[in-house]
Residue frames as qw, qx, qy, qz and C-alpha x, y, z in Angstrom:
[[0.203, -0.474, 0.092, -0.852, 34.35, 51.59, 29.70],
 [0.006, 0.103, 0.873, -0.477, 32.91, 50.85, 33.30],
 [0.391, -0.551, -0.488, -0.553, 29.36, 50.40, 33.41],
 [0.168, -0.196, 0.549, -0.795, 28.12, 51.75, 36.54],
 [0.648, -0.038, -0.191, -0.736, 24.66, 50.02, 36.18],
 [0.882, 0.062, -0.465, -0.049, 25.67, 46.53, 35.63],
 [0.188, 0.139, -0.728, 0.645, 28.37, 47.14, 39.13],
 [0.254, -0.264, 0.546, -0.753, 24.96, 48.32, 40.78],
 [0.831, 0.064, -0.410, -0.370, 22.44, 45.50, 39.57],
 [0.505, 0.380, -0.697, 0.338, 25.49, 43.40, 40.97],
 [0.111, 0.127, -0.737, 0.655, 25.69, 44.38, 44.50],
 [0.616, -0.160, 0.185, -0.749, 21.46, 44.72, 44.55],
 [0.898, 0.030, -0.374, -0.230, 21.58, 40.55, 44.04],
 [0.479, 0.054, -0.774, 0.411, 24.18, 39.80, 46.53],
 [0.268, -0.264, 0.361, -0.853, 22.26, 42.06, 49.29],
 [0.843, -0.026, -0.051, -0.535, 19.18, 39.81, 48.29],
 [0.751, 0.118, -0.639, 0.117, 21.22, 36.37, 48.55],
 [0.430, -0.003, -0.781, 0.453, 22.25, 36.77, 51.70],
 [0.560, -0.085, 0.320, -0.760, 18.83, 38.37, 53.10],
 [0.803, 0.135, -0.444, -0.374, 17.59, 35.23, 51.43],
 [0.643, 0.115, -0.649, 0.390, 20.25, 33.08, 53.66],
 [0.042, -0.207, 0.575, -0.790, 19.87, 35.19, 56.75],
 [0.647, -0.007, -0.096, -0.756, 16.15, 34.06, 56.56],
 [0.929, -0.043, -0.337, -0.150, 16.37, 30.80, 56.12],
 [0.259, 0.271, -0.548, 0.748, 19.40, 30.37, 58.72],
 [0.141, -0.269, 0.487, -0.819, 17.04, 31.77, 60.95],
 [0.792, -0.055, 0.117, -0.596, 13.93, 29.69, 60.50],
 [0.615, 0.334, -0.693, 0.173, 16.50, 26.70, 60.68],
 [0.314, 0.203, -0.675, 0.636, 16.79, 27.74, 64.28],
 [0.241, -0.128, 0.576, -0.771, 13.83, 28.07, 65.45],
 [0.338, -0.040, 0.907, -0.248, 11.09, 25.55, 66.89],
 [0.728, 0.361, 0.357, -0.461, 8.49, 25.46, 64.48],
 [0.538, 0.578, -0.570, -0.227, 10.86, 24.25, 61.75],
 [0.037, 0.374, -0.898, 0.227, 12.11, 21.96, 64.20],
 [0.423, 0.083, 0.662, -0.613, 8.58, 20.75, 64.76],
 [0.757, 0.566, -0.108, -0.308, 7.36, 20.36, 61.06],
 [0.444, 0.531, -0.710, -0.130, 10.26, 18.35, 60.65],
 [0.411, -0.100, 0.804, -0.417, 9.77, 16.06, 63.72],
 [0.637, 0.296, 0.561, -0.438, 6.28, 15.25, 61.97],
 [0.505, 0.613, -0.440, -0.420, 7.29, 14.66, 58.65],
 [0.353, 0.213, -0.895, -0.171, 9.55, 12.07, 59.06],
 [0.504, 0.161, 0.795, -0.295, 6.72, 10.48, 61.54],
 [0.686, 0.393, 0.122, -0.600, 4.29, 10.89, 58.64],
 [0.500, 0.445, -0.723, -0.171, 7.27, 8.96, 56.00],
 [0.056, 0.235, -0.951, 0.195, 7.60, 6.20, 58.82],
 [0.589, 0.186, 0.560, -0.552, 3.65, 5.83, 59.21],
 [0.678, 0.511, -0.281, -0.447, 3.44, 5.43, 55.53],
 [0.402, 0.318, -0.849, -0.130, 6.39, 3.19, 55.16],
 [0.313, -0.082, 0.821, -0.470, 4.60, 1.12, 58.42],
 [0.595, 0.360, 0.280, -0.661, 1.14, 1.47, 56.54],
 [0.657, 0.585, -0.347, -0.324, 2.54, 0.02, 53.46],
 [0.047, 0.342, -0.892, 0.291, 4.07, -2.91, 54.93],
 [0.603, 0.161, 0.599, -0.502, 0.69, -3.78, 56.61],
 [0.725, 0.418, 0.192, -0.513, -1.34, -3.61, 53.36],
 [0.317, 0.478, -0.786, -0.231, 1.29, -5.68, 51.82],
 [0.019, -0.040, 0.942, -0.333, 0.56, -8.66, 53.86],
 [0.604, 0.432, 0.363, -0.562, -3.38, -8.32, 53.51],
 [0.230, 0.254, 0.794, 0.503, -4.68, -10.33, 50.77],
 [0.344, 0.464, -0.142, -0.804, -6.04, -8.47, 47.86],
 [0.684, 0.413, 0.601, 0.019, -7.52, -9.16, 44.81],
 [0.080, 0.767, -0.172, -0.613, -6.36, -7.72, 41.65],
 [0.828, 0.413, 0.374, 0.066, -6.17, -8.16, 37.50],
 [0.502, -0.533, 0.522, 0.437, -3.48, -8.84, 35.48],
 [0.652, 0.647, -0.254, -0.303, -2.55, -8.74, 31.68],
 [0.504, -0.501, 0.649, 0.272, -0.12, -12.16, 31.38],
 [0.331, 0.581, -0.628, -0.398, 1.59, -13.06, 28.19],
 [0.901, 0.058, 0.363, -0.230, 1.19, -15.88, 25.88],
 [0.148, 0.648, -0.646, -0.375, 4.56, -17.19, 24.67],
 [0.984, 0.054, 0.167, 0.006, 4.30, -20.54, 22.60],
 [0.365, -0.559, 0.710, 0.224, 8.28, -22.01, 22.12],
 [0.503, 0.079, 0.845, 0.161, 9.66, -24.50, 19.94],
 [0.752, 0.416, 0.429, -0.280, 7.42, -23.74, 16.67],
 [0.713, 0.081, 0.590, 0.370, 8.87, -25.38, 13.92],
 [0.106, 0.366, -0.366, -0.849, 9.41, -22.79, 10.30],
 [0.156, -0.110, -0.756, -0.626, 7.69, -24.80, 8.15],
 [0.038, -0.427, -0.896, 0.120, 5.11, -24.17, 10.66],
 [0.187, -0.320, -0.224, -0.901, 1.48, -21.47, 10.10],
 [0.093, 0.455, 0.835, -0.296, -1.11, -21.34, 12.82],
 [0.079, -0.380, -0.539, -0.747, -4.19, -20.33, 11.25],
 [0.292, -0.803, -0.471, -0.219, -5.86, -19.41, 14.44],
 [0.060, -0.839, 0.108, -0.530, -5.18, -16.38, 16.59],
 [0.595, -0.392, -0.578, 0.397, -3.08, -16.47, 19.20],
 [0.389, -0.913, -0.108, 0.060, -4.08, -14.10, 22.40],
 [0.304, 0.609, -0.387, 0.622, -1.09, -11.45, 22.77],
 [0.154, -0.387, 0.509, -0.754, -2.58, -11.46, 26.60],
 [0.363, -0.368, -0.841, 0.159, -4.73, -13.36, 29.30],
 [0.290, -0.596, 0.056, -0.747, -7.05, -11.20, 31.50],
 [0.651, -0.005, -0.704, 0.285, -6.15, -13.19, 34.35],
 [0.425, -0.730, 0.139, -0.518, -8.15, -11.79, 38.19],
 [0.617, -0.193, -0.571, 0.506, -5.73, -13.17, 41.77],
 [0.657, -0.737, -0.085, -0.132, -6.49, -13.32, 44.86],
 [0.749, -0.073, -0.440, 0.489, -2.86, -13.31, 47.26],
 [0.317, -0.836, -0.071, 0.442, -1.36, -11.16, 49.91],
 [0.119, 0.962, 0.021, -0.246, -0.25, -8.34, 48.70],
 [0.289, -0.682, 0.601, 0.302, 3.75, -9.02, 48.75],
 [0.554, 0.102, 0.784, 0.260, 3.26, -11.98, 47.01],
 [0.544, 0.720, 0.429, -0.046, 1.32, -10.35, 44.19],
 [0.028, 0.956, -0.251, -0.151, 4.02, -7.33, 44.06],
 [0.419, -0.445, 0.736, 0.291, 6.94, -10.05, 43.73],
 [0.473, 0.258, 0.803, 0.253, 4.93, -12.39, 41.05],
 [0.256, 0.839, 0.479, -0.028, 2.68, -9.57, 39.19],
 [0.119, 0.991, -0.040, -0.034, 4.46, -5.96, 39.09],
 [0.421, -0.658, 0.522, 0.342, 8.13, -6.74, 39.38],
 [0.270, -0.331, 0.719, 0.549, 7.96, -8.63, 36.40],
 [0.666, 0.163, -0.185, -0.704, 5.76, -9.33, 33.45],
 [0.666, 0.014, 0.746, -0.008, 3.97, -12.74, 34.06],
 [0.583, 0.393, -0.267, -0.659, 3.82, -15.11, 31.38],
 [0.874, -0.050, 0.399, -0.274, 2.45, -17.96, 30.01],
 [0.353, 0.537, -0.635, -0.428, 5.02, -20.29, 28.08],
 [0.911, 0.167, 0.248, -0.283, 3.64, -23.00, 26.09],
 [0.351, -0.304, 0.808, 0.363, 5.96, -25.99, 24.32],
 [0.633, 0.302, 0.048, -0.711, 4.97, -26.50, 21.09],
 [0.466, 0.070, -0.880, -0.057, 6.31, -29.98, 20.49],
 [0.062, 0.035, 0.932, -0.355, 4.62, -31.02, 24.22],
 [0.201, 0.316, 0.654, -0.657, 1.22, -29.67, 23.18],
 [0.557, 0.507, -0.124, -0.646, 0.41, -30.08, 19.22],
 [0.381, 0.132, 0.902, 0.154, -0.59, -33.22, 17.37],
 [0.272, 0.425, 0.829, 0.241, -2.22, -33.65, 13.90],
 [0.089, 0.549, 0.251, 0.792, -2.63, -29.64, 13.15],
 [0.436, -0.793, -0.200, -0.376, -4.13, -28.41, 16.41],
 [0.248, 0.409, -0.553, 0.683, -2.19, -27.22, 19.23],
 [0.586, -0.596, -0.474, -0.275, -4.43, -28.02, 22.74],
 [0.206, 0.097, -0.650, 0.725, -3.80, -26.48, 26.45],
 [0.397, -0.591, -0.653, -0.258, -6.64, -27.29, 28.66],
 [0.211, -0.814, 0.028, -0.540, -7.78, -25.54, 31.19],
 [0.838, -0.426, -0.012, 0.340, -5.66, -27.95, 33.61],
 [0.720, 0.162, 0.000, 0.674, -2.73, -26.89, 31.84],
 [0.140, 0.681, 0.331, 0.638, -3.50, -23.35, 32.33],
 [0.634, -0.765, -0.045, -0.110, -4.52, -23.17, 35.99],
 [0.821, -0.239, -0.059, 0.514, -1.05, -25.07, 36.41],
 [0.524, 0.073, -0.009, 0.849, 0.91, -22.33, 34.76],
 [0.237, -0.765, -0.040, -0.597, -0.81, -19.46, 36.48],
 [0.765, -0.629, 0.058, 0.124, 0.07, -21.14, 39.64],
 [0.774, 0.077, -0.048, 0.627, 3.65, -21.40, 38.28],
 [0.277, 0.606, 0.104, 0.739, 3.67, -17.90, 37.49],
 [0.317, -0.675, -0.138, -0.652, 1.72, -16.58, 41.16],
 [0.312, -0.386, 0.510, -0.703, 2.24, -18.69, 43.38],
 [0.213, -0.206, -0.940, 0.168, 0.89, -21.96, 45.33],
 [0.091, -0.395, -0.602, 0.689, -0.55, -19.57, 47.68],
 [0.261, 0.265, -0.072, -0.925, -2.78, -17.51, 44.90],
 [0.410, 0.365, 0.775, -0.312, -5.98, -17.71, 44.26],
 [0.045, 0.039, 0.575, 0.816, -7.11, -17.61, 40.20],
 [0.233, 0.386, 0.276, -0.849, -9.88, -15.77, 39.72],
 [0.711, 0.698, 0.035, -0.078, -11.53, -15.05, 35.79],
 [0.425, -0.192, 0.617, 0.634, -9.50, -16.13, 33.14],
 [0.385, 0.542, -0.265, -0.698, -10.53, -14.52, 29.69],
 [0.621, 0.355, -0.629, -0.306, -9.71, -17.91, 28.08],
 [0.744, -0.492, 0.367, -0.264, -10.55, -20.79, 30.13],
 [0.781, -0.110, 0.534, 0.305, -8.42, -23.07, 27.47],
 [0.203, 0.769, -0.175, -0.580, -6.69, -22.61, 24.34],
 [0.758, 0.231, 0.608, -0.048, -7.22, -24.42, 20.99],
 [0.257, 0.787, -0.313, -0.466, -5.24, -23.41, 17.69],
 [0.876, 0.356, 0.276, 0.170, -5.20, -24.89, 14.35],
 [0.115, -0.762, 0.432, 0.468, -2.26, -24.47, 12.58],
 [0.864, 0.436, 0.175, 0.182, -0.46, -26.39, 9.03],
 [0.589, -0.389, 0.505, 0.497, 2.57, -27.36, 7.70],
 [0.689, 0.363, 0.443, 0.445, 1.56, -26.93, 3.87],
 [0.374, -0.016, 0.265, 0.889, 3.21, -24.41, 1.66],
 [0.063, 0.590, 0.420, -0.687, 1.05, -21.38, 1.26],
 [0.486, 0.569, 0.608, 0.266, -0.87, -20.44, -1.79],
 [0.048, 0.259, -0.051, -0.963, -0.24, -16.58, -3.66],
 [0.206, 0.662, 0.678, 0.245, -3.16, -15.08, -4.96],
 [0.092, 0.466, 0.211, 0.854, -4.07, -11.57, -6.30],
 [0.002, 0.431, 0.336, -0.838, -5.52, -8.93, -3.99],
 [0.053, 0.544, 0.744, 0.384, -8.56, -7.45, -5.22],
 [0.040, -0.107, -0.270, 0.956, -9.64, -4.05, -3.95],
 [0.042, -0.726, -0.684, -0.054, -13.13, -3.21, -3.16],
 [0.316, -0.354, -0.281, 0.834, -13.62, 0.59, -3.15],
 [0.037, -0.873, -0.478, -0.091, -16.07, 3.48, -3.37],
 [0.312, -0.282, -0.157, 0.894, -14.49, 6.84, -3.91],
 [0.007, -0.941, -0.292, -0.171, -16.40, 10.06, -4.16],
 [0.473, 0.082, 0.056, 0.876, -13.69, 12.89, -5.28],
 [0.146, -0.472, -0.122, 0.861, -13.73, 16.82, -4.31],
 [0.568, 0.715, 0.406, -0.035, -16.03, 18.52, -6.85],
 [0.403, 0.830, -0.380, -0.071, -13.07, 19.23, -9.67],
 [0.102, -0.455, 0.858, 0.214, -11.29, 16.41, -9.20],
 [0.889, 0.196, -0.172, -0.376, -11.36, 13.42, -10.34],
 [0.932, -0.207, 0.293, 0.058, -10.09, 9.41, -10.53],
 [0.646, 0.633, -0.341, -0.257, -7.50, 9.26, -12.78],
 [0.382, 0.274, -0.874, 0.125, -5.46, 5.29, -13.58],
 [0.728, -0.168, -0.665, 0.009, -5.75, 2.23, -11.78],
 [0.586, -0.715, 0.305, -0.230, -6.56, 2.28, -7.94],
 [0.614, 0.270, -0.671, 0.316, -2.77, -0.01, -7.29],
 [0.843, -0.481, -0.107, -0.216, -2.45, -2.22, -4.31],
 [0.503, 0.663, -0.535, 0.149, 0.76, -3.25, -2.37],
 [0.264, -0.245, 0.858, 0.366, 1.41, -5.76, -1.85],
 [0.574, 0.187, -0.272, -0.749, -0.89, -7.07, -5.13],
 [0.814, -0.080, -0.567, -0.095, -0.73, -11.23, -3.89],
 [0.580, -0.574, 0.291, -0.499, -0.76, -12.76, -0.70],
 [0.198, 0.337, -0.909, 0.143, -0.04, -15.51, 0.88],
 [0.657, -0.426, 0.152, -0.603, -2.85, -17.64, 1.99],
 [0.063, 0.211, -0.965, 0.140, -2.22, -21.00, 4.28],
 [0.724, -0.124, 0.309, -0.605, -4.65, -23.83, 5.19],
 [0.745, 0.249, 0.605, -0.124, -6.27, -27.22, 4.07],
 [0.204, -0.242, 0.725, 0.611, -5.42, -28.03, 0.81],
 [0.033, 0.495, 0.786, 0.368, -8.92, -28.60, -0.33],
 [0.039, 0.887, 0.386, -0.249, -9.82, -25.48, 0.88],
 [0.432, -0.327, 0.478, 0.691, -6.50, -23.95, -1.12],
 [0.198, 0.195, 0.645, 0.712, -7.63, -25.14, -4.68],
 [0.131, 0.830, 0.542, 0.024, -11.48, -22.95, -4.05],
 [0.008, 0.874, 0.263, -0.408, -9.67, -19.92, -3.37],
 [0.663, 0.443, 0.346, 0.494, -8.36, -17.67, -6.36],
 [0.059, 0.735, 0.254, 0.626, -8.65, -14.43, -4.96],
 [0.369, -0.421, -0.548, 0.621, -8.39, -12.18, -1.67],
 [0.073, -0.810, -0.225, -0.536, -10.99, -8.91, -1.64],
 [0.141, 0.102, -0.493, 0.852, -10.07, -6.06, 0.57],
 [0.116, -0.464, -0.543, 0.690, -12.54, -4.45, 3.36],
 [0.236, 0.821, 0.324, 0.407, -14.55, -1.63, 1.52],
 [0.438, -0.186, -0.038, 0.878, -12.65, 1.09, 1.16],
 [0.058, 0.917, 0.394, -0.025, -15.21, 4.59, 1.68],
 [0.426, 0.049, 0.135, 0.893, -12.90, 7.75, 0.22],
 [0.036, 0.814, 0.579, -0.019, -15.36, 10.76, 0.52],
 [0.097, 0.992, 0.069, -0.046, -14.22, 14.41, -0.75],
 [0.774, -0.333, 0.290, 0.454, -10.68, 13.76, -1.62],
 [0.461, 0.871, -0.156, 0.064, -8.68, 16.32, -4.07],
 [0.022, 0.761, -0.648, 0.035, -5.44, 14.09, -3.69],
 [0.746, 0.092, -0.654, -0.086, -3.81, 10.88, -4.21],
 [0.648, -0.515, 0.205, -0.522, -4.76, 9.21, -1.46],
 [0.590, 0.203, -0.780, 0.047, -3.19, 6.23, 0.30],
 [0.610, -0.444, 0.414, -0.508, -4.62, 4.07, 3.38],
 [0.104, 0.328, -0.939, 0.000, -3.86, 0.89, 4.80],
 [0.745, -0.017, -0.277, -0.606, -6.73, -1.88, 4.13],
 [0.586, -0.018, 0.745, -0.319, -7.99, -5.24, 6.19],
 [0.329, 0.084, -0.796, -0.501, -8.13, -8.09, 3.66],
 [0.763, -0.298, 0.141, -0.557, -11.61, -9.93, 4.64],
 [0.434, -0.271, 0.830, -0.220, -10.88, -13.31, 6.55],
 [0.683, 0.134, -0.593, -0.404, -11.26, -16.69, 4.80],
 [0.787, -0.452, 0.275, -0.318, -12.60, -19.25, 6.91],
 [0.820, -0.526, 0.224, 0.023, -10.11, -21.56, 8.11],
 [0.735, 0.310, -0.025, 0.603, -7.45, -20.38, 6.58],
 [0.343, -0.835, -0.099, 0.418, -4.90, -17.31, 7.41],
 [0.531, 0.785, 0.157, 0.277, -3.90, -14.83, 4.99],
 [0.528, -0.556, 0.077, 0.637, -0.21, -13.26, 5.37],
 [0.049, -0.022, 0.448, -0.892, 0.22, -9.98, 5.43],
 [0.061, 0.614, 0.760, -0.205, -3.49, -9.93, 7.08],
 [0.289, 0.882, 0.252, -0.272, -3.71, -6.03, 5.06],
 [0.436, 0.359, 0.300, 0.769, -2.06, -3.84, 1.89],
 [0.055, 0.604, -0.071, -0.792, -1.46, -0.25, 1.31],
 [0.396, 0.674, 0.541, 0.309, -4.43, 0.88, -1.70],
 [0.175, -0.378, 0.153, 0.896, -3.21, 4.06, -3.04],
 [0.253, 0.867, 0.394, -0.171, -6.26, 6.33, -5.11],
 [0.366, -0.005, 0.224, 0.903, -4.77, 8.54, -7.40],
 [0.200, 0.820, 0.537, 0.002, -6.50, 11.71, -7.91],
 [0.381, 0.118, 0.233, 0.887, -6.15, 14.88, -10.25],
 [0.269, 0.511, 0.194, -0.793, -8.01, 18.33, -10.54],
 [0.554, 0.564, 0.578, 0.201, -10.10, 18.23, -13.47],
 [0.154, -0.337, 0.284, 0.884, -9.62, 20.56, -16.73],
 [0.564, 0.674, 0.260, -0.400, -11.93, 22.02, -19.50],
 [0.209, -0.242, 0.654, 0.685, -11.04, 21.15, -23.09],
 [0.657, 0.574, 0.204, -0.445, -12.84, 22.26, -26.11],
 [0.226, -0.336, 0.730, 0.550, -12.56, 20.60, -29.50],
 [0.682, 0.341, 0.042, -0.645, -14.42, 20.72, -32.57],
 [0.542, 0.032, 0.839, 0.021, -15.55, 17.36, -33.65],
 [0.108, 0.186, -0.679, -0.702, -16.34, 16.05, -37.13],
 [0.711, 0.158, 0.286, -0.623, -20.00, 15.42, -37.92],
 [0.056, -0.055, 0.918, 0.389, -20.48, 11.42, -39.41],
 [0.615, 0.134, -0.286, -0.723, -23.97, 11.08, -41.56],
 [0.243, -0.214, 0.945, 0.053, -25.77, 8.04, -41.22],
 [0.385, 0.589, 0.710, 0.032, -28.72, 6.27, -43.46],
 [0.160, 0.641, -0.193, -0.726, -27.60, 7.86, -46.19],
 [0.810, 0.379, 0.448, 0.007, -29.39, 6.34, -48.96],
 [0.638, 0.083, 0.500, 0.580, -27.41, 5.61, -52.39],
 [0.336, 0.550, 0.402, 0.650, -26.83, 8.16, -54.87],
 [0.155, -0.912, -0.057, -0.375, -27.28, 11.28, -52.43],
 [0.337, 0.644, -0.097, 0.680, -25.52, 13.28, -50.28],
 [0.345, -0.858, -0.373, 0.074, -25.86, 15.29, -47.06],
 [0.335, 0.363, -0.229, 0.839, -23.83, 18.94, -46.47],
 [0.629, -0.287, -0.609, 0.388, -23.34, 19.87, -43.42],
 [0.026, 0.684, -0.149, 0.713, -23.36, 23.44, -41.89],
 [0.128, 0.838, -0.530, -0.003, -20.90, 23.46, -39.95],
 [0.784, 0.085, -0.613, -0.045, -19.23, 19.88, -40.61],
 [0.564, -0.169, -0.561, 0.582, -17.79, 20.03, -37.25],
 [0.552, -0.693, -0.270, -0.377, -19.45, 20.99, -34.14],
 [0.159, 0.557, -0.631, 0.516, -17.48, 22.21, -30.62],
 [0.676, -0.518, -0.456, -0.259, -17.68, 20.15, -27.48],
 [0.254, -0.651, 0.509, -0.503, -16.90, 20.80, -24.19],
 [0.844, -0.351, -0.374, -0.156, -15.77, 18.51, -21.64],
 [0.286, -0.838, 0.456, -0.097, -13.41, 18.22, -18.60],
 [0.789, 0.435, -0.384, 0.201, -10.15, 16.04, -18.09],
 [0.704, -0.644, -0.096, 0.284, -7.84, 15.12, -15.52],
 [0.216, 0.962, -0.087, -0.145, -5.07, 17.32, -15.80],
 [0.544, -0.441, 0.674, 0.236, -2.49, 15.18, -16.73],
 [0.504, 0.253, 0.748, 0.351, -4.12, 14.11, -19.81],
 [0.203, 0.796, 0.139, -0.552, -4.56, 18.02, -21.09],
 [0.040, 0.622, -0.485, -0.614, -2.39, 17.48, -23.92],
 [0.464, 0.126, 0.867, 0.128, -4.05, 14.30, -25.08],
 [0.050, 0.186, -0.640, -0.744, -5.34, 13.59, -28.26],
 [0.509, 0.147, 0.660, -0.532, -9.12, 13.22, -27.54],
 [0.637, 0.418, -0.214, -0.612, -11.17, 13.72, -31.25],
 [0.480, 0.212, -0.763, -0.377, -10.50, 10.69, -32.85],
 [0.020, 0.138, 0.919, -0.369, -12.67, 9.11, -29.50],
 [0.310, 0.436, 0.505, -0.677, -15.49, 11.07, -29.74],
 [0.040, 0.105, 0.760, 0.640, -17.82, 10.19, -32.29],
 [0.377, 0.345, 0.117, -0.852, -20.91, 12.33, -33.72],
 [0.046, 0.291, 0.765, 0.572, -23.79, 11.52, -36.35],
 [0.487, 0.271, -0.144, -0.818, -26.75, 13.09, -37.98],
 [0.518, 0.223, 0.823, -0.070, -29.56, 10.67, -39.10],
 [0.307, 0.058, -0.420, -0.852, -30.54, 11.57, -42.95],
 [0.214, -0.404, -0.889, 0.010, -33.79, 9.54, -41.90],
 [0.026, -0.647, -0.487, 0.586, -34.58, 12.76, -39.70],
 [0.028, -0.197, 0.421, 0.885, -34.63, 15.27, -43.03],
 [0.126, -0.273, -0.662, -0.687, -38.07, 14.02, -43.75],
 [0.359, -0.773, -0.521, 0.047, -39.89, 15.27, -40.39],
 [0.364, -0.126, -0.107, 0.917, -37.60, 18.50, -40.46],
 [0.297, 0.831, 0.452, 0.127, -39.50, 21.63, -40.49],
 [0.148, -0.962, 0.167, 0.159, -36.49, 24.17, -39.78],
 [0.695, 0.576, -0.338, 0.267, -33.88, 22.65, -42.56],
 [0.084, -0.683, 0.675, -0.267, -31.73, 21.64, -39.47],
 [0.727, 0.157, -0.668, -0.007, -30.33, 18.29, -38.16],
 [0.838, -0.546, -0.025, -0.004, -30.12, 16.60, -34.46],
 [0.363, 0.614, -0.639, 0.289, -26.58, 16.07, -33.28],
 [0.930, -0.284, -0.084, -0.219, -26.19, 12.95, -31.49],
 [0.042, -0.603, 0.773, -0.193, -23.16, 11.81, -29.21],
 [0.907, 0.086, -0.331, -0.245, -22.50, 8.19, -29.80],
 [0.868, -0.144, -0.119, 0.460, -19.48, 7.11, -28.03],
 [0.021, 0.819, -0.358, 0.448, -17.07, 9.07, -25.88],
 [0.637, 0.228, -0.668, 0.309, -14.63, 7.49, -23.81],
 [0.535, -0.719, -0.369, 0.247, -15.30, 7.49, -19.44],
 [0.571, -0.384, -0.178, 0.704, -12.35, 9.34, -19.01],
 [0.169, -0.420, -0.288, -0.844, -14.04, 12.57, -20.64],
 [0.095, -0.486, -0.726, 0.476, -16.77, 13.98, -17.89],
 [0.170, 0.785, 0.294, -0.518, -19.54, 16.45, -18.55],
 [0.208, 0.020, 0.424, 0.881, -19.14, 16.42, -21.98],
 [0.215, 0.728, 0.505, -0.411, -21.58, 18.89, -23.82],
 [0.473, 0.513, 0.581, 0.418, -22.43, 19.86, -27.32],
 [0.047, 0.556, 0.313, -0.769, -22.71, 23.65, -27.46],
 [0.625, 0.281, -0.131, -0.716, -24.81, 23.31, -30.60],
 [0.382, -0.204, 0.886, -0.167, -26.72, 20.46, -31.20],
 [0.658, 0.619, 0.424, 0.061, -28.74, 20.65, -34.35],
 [0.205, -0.389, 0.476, 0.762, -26.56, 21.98, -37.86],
 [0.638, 0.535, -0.197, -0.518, -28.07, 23.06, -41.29],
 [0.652, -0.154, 0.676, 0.307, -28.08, 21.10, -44.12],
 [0.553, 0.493, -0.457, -0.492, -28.40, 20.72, -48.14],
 [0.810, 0.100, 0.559, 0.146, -28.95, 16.80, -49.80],
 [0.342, 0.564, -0.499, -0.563, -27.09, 16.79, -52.67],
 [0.926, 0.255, 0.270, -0.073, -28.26, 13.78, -55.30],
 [0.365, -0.536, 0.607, 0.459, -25.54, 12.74, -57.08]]
């Protein structure tokens, strides 16, 4: 079926295209278009003129240049940091800075056969100036250097594993709770150095690790602390926190007499006593009772005045929280045998 709408929609957008064209057509032809262009392209050709100049003016300006060292041997570990960057301030004309500086990334490359002897790697501050000139220019003028020389120890001996140790402080969501071993990964390291500093260490402790209101297993990536002159590979681990909601379990515990003297007795009312406590919820189905251990003192029967006993929680495993007795004294009867 023809739509008559969509024909007139049609012809109301071509009417407007070519009022649109007749418009611009017409302010094509006449002189103030022709005059805004005129001064444009002067304004592009002052610029490009202006920029040209201030090339050629010496500036002054700071630079981030790279520190590549070459050559190092596998069996080799440097145990001191090396700078990812220089903060490096030149003085040159302009062009020169734009050819040596922004066109490319400068950097500084170091031989390590021409400049390490006897564990230590040395580039003085001669060697330094030189290859900033290499890098800028005769004609530039070095400014600050961040590092006026650079000194790194390093070793050839075979790196020691040791265990990982985790240092951490968690404070769970109220209803949850810790539940298993906080687990580290990687769980040894690699540390390198001096042999006589080697055989002291046995261990590598993380960073404290602060966990505050967590109701999930939690995983973050930890800084091992730094051993002096040595370097520790990887330099951090991934400590993973498990946490569960907590649960309520009741269960009624047997009551155990103690100082019961020979030839007597003690009945209980009621031998077993409920207790409350909570649980992570993973361990709801566990078999708690045969942890939790009760007693009565028959010692207290002779300052009773209300024929009842204390109940006394002796031993309950950590992984129980908030336990609680909900009766805590029980009848009795001595029987003499």
């Amino acid at each position: 079926m023809f739509d008559m709408n969509q024909d007139s929609n049609n012809t109301e957008q071509e009417k407007r295209a070519e009022q649109l064209r007749e418009r611009w057509r017409k302010m094509k032809e006449s002189s103030s278009f022709h005059n805004v262009m005129v001064f444009l392209v002067f304004v592009i050709i002052s610029a490009l003129f202006w920029f040209i100049l201030a090339l050629n003016d010496s500036v002054q300006d700071n630079f981030n240049v790279r520190v590549h060292i070459s050559n190092v041997p596998d069996t080799v570990t440097f145990i001191s940091d090396i700078p990812e960057k220089l903060h490096v301030s030149v003085r040159d004309k302009g062009t020169n800075l734009w050819r040596n500086g922004y066109m490319k990334q400068p950097t500084i490359h170091i031989n390590f056969r021409e400049y390490s002897e006897n564990g230590i790697l040395r580039f003085s501050k001669n060697d330094l100036n030189s290859s900033l000139k290499n890098i800028f220019g005769e004609s530039a003028i070095i400014g600050s250097v961040s590092a006026d020389s650079l000194r790194l120890t390093y070793t050839e001996n075979r790196g020691k594993r040791v265990p990982v140790e985790v240092v951490v402080k968690v404070y769970p969501s109220l209803g949850f709770t810790i539940e298993g071993n906080v687990k580290v990964a990687p769980s040894s390291v690699l540390v390198y150095g001096d042999k006589s500093i080697l055989d002291t260490i046995h261990r590598v402790l993380t960073e404290t690790v602060i966990l505050k209101d967590i109701s999930e297993t939690t995983k973050v990536d930890v800084k091992l602390k730094r051993l002096s002159g040595c370097r520790i590979i990887p330099p951090k681990v991934k400590v993973e926190v498990p946490i569960e909601p907590l649960v309520k379990k009741v269960a009624l515990i047997s009551l155990t007499p103690i100082n019961v003297p020979s030839g007597e007795s003690l009945l209980l009312f009621p031998s077993k006593v409920p207790v409350e406590y909570y649980v992570a919820m993973s361990r709801l189905d566990d078999n708690d009772d045969p942890d939790i251990h009760l007693e009565v003192d028959f010692r207290e029967t002779a300052k009773s005045h209300n024929g009842k006993l204390h109940v006394e929680v002796k031993r309950y495993p950590d992984r129980l929280l908030n336990l609680s007795l909900k009766n805590d004294s029980v009848e009795y009867t001595i029987v003499r045998n």
